[in-house]
N, C-alpha and C positions, 0 to 999 in steps of 0.2 A: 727418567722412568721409561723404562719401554712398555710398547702398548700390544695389547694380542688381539688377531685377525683371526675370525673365525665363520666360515662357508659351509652351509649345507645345500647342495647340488640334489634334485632330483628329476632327474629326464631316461632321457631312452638313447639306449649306445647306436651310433651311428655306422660304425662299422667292426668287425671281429677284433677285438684286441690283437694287437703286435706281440708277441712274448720273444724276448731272446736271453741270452745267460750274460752276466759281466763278470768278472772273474769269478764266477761260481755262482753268482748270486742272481735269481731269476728278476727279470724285468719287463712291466707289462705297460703299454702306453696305449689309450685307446680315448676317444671323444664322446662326450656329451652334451646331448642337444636338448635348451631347456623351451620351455614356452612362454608366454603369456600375452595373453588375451586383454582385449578391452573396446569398449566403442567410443570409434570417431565422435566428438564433438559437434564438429559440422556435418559432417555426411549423413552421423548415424548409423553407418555400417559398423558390423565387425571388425578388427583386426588382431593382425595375431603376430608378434614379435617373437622370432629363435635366436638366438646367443647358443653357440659352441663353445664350452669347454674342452681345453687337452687335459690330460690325468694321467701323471707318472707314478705307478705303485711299486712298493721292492718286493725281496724274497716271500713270505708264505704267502702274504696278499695275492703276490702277482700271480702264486703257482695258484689258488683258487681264482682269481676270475679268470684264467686256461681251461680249469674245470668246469666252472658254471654257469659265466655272460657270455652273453652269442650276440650278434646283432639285432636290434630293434625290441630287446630287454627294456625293462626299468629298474632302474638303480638306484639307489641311495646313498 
């Protein structure tokens, strides 16, 4: 039985998407950067963990975020 893997990502784009064509077909590669918070046990301070995501999209996807994610967006 196979089993499905399923991520919902939502952060802020770290830098402008990549867009280029593969044989016709547009290609858009760009990172996301997620957060989360929590306080230290001992210290009692803040802290705040980021994890980056890469994100490969293909054809109409990709030609939409050419049109509409910029850097320092939030995504979903």
């Amino acid at each position: 039985m196979s089993g499905v893997n399923k991520v919902i990502l939502v952060g802020r784009l770290g830098k402008e998407p990549e867009v280029r064509n593969v044989n016709g077909a547009a290609v858009a590669n760009f990172s996301i950067a997620t957060s989360e918070s929590y306080k230290d046990r001992q210290s009692g301070e803040k802290k705040e963990i980021t994890e980056w995501h890469n994100i490969v999209v293909w054809r109409q996807l990709a030609e939409i975020v050419q049109r509409y994610v910029h850097k320092g967006d939030m995504i979903y």
